[in-house]
DOROLUM-305179 format. One record per residue: residue number from 1; x, y, z of N, C-alpha, C, CB in turn; residue in three letters. Coordinates in nm, 2 decimals. Glycine has a CB too. Example, Ala and Ser with C-alpha at 12.3 -4.5 7.8 and 13.67 -1.06 7.14 Angstrom:
// residues 2
(1 (1.32 -0.57 0.78) (1.23 -0.45 0.78) (1.32 -0.33 0.78) (1.13 -0.45 0.90) Ala);
(2 (1.28 -0.22 0.71) (1.37 -0.11 0.71) (1.29 0.00 0.79) (1.41 -0.06 0.57) Ser);
***
This chain:
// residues 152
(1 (-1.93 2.83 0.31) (-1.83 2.93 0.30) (-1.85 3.03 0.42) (-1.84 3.01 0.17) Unk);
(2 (-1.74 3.08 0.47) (-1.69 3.16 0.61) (-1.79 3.32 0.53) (-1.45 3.18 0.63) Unk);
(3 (-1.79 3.36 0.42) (-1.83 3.49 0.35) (-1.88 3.44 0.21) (-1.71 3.59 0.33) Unk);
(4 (-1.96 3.55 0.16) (-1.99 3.53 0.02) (-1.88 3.54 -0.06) (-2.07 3.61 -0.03) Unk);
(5 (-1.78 3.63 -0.05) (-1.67 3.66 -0.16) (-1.59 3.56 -0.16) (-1.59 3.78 -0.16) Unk);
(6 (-1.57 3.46 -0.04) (-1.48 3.34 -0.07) (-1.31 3.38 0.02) (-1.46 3.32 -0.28) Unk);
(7 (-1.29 3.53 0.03) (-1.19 3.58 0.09) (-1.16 3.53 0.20) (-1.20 3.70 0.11) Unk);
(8 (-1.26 3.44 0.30) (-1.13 3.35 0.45) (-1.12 3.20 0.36) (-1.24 3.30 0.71) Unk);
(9 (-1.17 3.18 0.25) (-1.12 3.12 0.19) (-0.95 3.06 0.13) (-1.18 3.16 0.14) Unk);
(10 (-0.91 2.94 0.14) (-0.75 2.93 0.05) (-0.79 2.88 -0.02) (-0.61 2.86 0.08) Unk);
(11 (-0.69 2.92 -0.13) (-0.69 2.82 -0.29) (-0.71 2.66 -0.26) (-0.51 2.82 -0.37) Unk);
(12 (-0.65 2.62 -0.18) (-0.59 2.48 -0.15) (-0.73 2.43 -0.10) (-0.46 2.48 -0.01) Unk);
(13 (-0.85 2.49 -0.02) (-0.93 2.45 0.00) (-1.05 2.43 -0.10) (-0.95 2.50 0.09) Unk);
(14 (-1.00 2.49 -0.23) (-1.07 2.50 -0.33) (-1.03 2.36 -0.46) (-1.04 2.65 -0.37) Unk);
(15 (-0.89 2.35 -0.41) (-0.83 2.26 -0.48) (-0.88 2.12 -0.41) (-0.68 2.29 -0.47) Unk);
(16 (-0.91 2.15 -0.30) (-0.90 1.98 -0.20) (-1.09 1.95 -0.29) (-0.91 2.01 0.09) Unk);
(17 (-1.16 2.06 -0.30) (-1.28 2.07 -0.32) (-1.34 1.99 -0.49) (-1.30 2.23 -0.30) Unk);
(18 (-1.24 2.03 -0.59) (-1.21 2.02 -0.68) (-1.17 1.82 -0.69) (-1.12 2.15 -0.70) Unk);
(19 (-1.07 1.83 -0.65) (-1.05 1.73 -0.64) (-1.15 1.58 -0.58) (-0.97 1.77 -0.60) Unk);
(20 (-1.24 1.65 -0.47) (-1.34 1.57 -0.41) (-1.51 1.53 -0.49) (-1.35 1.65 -0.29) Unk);
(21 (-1.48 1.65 -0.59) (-1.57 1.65 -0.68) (-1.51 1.52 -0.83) (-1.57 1.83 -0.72) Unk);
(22 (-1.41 1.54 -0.83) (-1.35 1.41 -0.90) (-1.37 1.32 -0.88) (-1.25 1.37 -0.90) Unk);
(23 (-1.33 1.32 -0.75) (-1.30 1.15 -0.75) (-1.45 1.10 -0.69) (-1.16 1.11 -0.62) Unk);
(24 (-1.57 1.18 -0.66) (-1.72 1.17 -0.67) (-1.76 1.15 -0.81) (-1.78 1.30 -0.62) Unk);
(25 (-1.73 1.19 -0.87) (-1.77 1.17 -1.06) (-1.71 1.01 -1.06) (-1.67 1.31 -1.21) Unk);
(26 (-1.58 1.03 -1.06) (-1.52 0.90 -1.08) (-1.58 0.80 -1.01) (-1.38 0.91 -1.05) Unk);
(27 (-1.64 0.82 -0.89) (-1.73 0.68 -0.84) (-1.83 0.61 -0.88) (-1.77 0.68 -0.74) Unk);
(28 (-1.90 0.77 -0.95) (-2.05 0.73 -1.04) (-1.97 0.62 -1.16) (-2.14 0.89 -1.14) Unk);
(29 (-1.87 0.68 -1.20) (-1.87 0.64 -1.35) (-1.86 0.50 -1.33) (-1.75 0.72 -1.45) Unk);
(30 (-1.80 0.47 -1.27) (-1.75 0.31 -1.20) (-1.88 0.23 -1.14) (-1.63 0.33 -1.04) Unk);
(31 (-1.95 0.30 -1.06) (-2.06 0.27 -1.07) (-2.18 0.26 -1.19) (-2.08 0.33 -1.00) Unk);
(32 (-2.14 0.33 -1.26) (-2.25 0.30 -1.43) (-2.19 0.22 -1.50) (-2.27 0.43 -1.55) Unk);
(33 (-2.04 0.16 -1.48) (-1.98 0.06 -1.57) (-2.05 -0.08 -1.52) (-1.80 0.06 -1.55) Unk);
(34 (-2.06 -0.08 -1.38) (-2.13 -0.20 -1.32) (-2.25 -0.24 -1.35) (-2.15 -0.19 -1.19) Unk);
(35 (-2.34 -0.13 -1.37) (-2.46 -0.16 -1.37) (-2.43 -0.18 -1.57) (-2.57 -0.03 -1.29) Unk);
(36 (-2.38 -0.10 -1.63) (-2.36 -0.15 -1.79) (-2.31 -0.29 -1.80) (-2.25 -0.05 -1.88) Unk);
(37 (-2.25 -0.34 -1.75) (-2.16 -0.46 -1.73) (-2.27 -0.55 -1.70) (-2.04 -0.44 -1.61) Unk);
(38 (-2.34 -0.56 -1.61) (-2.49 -0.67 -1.56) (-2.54 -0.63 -1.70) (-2.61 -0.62 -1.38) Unk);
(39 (-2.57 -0.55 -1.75) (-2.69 -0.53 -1.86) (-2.62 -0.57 -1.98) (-2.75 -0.37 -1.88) Unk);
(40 (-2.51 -0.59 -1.99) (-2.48 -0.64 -2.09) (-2.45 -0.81 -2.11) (-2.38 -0.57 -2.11) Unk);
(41 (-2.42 -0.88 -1.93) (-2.43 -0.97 -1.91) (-2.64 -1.02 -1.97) (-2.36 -0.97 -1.77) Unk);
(42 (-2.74 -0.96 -1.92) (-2.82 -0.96 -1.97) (-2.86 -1.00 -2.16) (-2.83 -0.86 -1.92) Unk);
(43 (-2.80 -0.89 -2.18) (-2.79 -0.91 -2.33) (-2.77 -1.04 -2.37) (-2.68 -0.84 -2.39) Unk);
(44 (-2.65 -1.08 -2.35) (-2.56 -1.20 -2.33) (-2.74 -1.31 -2.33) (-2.43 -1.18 -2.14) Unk);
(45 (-2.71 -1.29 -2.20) (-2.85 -1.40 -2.19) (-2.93 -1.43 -2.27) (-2.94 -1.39 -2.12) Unk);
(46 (-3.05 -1.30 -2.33) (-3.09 -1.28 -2.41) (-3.07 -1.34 -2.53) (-3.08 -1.19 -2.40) Unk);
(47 (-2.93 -1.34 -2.59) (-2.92 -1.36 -2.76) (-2.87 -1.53 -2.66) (-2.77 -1.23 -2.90) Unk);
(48 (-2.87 -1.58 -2.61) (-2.81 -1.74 -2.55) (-2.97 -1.79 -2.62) (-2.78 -1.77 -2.33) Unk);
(49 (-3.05 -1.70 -2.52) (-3.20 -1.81 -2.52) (-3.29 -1.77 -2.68) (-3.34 -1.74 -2.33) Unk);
(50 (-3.24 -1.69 -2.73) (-3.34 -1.65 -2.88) (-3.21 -1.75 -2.96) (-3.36 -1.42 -2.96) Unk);
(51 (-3.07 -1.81 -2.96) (-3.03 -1.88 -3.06) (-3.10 -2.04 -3.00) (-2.86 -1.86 -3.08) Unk);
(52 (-3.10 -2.05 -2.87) (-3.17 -2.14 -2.79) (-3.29 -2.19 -2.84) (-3.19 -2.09 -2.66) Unk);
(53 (-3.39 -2.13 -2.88) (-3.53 -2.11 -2.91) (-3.50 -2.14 -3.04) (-3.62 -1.97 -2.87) Unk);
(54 (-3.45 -2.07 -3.18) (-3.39 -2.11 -3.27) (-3.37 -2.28 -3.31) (-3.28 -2.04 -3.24) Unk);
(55 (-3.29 -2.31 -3.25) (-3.20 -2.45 -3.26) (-3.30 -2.53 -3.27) (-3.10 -2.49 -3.15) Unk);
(56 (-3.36 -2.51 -3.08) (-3.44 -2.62 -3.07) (-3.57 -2.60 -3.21) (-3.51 -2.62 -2.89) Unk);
(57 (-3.64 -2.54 -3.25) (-3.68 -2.53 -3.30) (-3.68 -2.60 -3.45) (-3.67 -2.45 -3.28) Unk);
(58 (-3.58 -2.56 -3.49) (-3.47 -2.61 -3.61) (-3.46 -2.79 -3.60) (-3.30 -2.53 -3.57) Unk);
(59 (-3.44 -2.81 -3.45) (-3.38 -2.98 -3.49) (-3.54 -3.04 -3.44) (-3.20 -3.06 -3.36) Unk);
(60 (-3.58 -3.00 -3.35) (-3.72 -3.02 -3.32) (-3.83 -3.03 -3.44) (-3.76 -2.93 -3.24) Unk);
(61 (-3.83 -2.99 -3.53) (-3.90 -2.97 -3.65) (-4.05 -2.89 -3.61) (-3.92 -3.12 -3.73) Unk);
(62 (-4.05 -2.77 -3.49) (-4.15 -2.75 -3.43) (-4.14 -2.58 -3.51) (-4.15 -2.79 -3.26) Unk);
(63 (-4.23 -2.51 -3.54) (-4.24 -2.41 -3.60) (-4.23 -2.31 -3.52) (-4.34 -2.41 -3.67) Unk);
(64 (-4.11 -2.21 -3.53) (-4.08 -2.12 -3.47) (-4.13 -1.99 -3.42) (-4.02 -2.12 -3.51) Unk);
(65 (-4.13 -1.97 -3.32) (-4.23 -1.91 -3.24) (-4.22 -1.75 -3.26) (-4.21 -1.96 -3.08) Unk);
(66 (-4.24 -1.69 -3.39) (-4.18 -1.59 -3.42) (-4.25 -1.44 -3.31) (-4.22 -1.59 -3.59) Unk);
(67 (-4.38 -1.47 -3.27) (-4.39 -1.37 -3.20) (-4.29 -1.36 -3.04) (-4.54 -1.38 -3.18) Unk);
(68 (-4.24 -1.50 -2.97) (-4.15 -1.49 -2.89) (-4.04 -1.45 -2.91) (-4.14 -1.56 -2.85) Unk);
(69 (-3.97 -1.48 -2.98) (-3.85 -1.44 -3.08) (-3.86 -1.30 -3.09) (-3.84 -1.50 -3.24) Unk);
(70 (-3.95 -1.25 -3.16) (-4.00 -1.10 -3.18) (-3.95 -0.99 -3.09) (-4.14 -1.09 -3.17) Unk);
(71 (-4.07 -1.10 -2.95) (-4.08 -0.99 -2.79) (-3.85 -1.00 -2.76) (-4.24 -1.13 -2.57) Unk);
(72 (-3.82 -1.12 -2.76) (-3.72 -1.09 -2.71) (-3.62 -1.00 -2.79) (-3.68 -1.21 -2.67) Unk);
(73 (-3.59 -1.01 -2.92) (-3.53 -0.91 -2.97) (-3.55 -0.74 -2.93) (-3.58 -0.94 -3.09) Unk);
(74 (-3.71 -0.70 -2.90) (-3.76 -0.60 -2.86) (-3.68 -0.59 -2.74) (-3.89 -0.60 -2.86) Unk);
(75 (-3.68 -0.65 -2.70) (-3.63 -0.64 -2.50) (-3.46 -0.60 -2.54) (-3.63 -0.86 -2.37) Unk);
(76 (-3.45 -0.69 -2.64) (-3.26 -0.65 -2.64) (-3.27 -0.52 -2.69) (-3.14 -0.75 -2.75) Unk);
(77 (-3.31 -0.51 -2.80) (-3.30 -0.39 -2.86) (-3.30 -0.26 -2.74) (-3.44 -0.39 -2.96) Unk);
(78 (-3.42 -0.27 -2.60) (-3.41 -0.16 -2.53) (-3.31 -0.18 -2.44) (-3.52 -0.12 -2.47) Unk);
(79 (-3.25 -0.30 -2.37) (-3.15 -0.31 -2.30) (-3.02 -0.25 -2.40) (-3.14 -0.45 -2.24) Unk);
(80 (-3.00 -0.24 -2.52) (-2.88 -0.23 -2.59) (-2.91 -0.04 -2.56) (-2.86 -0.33 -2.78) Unk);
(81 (-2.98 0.01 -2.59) (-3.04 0.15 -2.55) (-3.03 0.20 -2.40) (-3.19 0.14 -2.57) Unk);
(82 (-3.03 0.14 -2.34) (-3.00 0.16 -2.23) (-2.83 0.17 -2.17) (-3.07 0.07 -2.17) Unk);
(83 (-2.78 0.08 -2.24) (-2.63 0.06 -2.20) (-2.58 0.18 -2.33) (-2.55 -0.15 -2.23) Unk);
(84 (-2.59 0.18 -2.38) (-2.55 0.34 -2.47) (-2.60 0.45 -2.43) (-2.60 0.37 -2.62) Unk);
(85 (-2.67 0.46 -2.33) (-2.73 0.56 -2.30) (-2.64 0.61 -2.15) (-2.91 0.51 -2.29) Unk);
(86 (-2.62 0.46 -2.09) (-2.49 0.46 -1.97) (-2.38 0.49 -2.03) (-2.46 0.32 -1.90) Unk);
(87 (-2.35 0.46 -2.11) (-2.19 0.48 -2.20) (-2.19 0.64 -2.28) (-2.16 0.32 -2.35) Unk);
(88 (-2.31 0.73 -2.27) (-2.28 0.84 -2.26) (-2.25 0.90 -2.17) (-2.33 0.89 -2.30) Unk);
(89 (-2.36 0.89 -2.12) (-2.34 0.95 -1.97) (-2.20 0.92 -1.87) (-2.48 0.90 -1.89) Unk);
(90 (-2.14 0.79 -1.90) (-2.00 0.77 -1.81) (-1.92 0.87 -1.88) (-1.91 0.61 -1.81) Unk);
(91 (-1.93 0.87 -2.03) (-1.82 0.97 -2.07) (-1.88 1.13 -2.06) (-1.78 0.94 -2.24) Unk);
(92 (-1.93 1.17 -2.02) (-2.00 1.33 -1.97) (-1.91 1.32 -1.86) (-2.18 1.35 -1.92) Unk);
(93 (-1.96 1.21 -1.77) (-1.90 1.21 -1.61) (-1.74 1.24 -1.60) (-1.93 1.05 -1.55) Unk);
(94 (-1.72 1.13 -1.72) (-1.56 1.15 -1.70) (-1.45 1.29 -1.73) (-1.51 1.04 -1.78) Unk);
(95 (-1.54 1.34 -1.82) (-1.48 1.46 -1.91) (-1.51 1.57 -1.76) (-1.59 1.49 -2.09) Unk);
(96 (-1.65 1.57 -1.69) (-1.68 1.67 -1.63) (-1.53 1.65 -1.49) (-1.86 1.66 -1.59) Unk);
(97 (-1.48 1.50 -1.46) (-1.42 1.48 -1.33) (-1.29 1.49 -1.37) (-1.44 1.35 -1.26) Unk);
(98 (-1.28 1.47 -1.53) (-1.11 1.52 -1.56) (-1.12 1.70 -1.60) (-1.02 1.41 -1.73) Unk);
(99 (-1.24 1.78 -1.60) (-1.19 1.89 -1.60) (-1.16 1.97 -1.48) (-1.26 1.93 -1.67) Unk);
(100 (-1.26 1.89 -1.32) (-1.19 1.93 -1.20) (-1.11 1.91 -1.17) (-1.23 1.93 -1.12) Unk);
(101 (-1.00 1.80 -1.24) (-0.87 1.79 -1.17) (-0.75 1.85 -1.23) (-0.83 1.66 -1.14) Unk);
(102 (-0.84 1.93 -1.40) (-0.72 1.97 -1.45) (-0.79 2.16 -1.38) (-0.68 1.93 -1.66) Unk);
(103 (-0.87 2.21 -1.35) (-0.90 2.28 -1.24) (-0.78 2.33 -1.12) (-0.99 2.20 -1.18) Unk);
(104 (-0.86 2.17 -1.06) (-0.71 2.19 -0.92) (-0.57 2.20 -0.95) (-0.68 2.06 -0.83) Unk);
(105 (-0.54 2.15 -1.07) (-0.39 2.18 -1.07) (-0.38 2.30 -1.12) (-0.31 2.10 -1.15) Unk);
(106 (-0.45 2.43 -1.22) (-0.43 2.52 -1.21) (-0.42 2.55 -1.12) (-0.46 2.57 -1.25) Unk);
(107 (-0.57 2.57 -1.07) (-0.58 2.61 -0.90) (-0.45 2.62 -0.80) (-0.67 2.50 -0.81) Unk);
(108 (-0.36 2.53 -0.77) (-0.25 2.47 -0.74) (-0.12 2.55 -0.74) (-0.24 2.38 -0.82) Unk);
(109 (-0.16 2.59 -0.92) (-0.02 2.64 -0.98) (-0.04 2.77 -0.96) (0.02 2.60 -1.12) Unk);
(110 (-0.14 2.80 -1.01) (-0.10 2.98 -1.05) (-0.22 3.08 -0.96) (-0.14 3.02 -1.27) Unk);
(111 (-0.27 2.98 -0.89) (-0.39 3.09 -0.78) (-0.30 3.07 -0.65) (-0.60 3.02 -0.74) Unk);
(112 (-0.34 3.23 -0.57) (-0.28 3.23 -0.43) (-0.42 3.29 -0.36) (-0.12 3.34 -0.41) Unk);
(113 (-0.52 3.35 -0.41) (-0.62 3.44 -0.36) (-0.74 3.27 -0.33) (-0.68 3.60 -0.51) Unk);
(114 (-0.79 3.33 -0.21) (-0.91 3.23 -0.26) (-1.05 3.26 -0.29) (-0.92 3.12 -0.17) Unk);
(115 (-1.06 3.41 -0.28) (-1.14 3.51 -0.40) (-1.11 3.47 -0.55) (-1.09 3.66 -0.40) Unk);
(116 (-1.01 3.43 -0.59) (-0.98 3.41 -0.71) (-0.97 3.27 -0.81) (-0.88 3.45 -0.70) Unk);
(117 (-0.96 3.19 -0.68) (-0.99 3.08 -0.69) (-1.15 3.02 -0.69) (-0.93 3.03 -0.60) Unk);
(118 (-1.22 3.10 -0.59) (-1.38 3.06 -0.60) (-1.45 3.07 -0.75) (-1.47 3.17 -0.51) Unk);
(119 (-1.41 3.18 -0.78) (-1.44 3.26 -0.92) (-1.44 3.19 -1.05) (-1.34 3.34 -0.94) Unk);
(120 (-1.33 3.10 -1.05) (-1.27 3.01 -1.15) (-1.37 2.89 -1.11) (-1.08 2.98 -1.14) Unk);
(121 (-1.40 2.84 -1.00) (-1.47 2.71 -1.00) (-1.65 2.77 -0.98) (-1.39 2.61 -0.84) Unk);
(122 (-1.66 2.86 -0.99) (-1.79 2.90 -1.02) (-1.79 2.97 -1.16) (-1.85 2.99 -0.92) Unk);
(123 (-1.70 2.97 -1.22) (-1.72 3.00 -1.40) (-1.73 2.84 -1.45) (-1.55 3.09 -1.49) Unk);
(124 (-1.59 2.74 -1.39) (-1.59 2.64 -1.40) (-1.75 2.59 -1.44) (-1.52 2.60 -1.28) Unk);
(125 (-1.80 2.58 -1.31) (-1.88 2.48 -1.30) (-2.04 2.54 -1.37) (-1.89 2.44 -1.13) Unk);
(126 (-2.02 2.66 -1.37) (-2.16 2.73 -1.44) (-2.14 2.70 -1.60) (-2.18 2.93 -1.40) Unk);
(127 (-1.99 2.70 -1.66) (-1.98 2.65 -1.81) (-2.00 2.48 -1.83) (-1.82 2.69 -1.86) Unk);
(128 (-1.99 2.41 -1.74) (-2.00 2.26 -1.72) (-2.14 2.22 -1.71) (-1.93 2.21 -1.59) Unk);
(129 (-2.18 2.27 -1.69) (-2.34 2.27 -1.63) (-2.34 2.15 -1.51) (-2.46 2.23 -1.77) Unk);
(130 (-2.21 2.20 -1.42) (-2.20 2.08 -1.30) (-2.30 2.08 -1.22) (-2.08 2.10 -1.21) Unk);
(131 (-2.37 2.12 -1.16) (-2.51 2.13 -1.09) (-2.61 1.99 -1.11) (-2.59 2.26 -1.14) Unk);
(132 (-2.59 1.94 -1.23) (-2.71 1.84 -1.29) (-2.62 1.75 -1.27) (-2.78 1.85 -1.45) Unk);
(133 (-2.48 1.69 -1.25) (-2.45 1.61 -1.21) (-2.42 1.57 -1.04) (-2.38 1.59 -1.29) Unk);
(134 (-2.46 1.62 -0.95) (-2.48 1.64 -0.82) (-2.59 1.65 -0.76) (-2.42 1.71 -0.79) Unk);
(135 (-2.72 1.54 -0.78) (-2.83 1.59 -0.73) (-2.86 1.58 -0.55) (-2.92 1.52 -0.81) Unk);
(136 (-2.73 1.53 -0.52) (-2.71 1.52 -0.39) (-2.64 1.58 -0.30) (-2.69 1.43 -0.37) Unk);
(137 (-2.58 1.69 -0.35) (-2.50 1.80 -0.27) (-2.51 1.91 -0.36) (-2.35 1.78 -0.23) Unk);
(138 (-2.51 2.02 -0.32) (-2.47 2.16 -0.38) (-2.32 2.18 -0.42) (-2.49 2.26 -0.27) Unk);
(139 (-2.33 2.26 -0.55) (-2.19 2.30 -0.63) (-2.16 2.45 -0.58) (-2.21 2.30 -0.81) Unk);
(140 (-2.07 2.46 -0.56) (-2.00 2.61 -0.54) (-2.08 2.71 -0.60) (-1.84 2.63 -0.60) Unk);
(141 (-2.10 2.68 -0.71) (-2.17 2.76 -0.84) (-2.31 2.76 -0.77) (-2.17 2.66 -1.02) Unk);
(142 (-2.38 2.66 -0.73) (-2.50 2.69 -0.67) (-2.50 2.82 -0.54) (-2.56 2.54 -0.62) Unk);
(143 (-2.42 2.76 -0.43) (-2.35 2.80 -0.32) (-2.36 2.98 -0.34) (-2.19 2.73 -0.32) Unk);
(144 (-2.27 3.04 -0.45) (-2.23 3.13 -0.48) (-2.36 3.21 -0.58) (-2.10 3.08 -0.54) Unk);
(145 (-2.46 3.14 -0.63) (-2.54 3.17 -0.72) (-2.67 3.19 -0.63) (-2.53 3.06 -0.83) Unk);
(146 (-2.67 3.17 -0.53) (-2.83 3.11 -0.46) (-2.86 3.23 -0.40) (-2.83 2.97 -0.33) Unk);
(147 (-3.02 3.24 -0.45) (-3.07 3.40 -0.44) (-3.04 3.50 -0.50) (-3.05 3.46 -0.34) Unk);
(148 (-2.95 3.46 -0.63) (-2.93 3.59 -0.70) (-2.95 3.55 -0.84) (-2.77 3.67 -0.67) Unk);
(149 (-3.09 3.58 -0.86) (-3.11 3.55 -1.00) (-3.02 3.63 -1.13) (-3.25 3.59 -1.00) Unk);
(150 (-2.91 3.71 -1.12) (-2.84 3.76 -1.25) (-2.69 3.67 -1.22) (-2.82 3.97 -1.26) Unk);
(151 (-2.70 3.56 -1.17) (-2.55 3.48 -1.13) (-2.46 3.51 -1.23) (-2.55 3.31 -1.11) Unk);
(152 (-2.34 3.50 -1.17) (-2.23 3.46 -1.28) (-2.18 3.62 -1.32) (-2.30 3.37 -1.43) Unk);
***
């Protein structure tokens, strides 16, 4: 920022900002569907080779190897933990990237100050607790907050 108060600031640059913060969430989330998607292909595998182990077992007349069976259930059990654990976290992501674009369109509509506009995306993002999803760039809210321990 040109100042602390955000004043050579426009709305519009707050809106473009907002928006870039979207469609940054929206890439993770797409990105955690991929990686849920392989882990669930995993899974997949997983219950292939324990009905696998099963069968042969079964027509083989060879006594089933309950401690292997065991470990692999265990394994699924944490991979299925993991992909719920992705499928929260995409929906955090997504809720946090559809609230910066319903943001910008206020922003858009009813801000002309861009004092006024900073304001709203540093309430924004300090009620979001947006900071923890950006460990790779700074949030306005940080920006605006940094060195002043009574923020907000």
């Amino acid at each position: 920022m040109d100042d602390e108060d955000g004043s050579s600031l426009s709305p519009e640059e707050f809106v473009e900002y907002c928006e870039t913060q979207a469609g940054l969430l929206s890439g993770r989330v797409e990105t955690m569907a991929s990686e849920a998607d392989e882990l669930l292909d995993d899974i997949d595998a997983e219950i292939a080779e324990i009905r696998t182990r099963l069968d042969d077992s079964g027509t083989e007349g060879d006594d089933i190897d309950a401690a292997a069976v065991a470990e692999l259930e265990t394994d699924l059990d944490e991979t299925r933990a993991v992909v719920e654990a992705k499928r929260a976290r995409m929906v955090a992501f997504r809720e946090l990237a559809d609230g910066y674009v319903s943001l910008a369109e206020d922003l858009r509509s009813d801000v002309d100050d861009g004092r006024e506009a900073m304001k709203r995306v540093v309430r924004f993002e300090a009620d979001a607790d947006a900071p923890v999803y950006f460990d790779d760039r700074k949030t306005v809210y940080e920006a605006a907050t940094e060195g002043n321990s009574d923020a907000e």
